[in-house]
N, C-alpha and C positions, 0 to 999 in steps of 0.2 A: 424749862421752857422749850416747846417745841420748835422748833427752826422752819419755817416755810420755805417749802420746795420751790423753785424757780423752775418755773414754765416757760417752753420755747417752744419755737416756729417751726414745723417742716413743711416747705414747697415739694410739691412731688410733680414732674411735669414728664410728659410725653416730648417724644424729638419728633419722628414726622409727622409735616403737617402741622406742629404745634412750637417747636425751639426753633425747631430749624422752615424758613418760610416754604418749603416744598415736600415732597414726599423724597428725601433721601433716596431711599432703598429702590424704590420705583425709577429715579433718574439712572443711578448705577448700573440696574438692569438694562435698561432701554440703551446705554453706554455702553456695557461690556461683556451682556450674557451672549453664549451660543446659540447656535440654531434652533435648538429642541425647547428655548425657554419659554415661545411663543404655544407648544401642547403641554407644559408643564403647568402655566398660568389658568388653560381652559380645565384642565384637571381641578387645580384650585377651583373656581369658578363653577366648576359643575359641584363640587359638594367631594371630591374623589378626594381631596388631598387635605391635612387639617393643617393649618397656617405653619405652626414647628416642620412638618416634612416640607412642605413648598418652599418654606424659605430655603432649606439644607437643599432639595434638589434644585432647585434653581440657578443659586449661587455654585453648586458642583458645575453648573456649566461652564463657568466664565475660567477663563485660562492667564488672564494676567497675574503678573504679581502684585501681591499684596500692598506693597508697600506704593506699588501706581495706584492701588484703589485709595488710599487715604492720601496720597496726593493730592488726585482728583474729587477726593473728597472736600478736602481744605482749599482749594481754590473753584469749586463750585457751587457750594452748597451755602446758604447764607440764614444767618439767626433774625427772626424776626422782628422786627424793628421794636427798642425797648425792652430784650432779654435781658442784658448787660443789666440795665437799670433797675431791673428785678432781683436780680442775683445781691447785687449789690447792696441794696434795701431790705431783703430780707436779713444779709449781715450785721446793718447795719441794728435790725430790731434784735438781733441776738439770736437767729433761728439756722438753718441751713436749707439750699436751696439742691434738690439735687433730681437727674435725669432720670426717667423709668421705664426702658423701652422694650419692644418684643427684638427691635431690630439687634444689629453684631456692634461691636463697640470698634470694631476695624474703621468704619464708616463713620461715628459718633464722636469718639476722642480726638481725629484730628482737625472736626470743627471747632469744638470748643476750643483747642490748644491755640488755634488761630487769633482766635478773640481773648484770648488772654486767659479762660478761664478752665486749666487742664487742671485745676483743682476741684473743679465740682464732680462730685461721686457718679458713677454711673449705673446702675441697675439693667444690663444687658443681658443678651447672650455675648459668652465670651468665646473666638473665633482662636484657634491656633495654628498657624500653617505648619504643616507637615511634612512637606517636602524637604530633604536635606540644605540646600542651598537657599530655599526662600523664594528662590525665582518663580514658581509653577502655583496657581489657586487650588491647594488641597488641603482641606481646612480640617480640624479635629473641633467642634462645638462642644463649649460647655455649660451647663443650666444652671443659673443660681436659684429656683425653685425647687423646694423635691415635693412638692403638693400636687399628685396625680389629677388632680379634679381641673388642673390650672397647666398640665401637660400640654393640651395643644396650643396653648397662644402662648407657649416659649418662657414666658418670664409672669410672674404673680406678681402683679403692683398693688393689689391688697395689703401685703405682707410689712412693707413699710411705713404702711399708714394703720393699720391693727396696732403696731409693735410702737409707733408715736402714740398713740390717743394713750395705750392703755400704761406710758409713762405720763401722761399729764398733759403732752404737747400738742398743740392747736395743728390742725393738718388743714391743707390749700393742694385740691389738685386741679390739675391743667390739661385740658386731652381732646382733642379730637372725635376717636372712632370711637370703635363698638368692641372690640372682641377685648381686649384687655381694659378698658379705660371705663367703660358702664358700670364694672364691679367696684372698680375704687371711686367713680363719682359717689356710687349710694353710702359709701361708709368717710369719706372724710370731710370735713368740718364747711368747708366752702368749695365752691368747686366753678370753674372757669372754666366755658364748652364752646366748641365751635364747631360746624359742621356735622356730619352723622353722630356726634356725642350730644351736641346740642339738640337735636331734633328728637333722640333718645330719653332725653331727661324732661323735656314738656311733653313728652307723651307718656311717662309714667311719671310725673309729681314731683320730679327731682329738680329742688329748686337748682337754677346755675344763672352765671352772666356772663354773657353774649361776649365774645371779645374776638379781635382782629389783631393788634397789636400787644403789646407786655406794658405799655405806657400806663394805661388805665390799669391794669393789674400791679402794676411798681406801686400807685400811687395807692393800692387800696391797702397794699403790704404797710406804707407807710403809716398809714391810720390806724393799722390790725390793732384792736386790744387785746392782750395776753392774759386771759383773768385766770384763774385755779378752776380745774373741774377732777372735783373730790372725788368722782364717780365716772372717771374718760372710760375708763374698760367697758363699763356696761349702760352709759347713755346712749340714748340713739344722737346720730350729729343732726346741729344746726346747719342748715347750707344758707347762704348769702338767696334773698332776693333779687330777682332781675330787676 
């Protein structure tokens, strides 16, 4: 008798702008970068700089110490009303909920840790400060992607949701923008957009729904059915109607 594989949940979700109610990485700057970060952003801006180098030079500007930026992190930066209740609910369907950013996890981890949840996985770039003491912003970046084609925007959030489906498991992603978050809306299973992600997906056919808060997405997790798809590797995904 063959044993029927049990199928589970992964949430894959975006932090700015989407966990977290603001653009993190954008406050932090506008907080603590140098003087030269205001031609480094027009550089971006003009097409000069691809997102992975902007963020590295940017952040080379700022001279505090790290451990002030996730201070400031954790006492500024707030999770969207109804995160918690997501994370939560997807546990409780038996699935895992977890974070998938282009941003540094210096900035990310000690939001979450605040709200209770330094257990959910994070998919970053990971930042190492260098300097002997720790006092000084010199950071050593590391990629968890080694897919060149996926090099400028820092982090592959494809790769989570590829490596789900094609174990069996129903994928739900959550994003905002455009440069990382368009490639994993068209491949996972349902997808919750807002902002330039949203206006992305009704312009090319990608079904998504609309969302402001995690309230409405907790409750749709709670509903989720989990059925077997014998064929996740090579189906194309169903995405949720708006």
């Amino acid at each position: 008798m063959t044993q029927r594989a049990e199928y589970t949940l992964l949430v894959v979700c975006d932090f700015d702008d989407t966990a977290a109610d603001c653009n993190a990485a954008q406050r932090l700057i506008a907080e603590f970068a140098g003087p030269d970060a205001a031609a480094i952003n027009q550089e971006y801006q003009d097409g000069a700089l691809t997102f992975r180098d902007y963020q590295e030079k940017i952040i080379s500007t700022i001279t505090a110490p790290v451990e002030q930026l996730r201070s400031w992190a954790s006492d500024n930066v707030n999770l969207r009303s109804g995160f918690l209740e997501a994370v939560e609910t997807t546990r409780e369907q038996g699935g895992q909920f977890m974070i998938a950013s282009a941003g540094i996890d210096f900035y990310i981890e000690p939001v979450l840790a605040v709200n209770g949840l330094a257990d959910v996985p994070i998919l970053s770039v990971m930042g190492e400060p260098t300097a002997p003491d720790g006092t000084t912003m010199s950071f050593r970046y590391d990629y968890p992607s080694n897919r060149e084609f996926c090099r400028d925007w820092a982090v592959c959030k494809c790769e989570p949701i590829e490596k789900a489906r094609a174990a069996g498991q129903k994928v739900i992603f959550i994003g905002d923008g455009l440069r990382s978050d368009s490639c994993a809306a068209e491949k996972a299973d349902t997808v919750f957009a807002r902002s330039r992600l949203l206006e992305h997906c009704r312009n090319n056919g990608i079904e998504a729904i609309e969302f402001e808060d995690f309230h409405s997405i907790a409750e749709y997790i709670s509903e989720f059915k989990l059925e077997p798809d014998q064929n996740s590797s090579n189906s194309t995904p169903t995405k949720a109607a708006e």
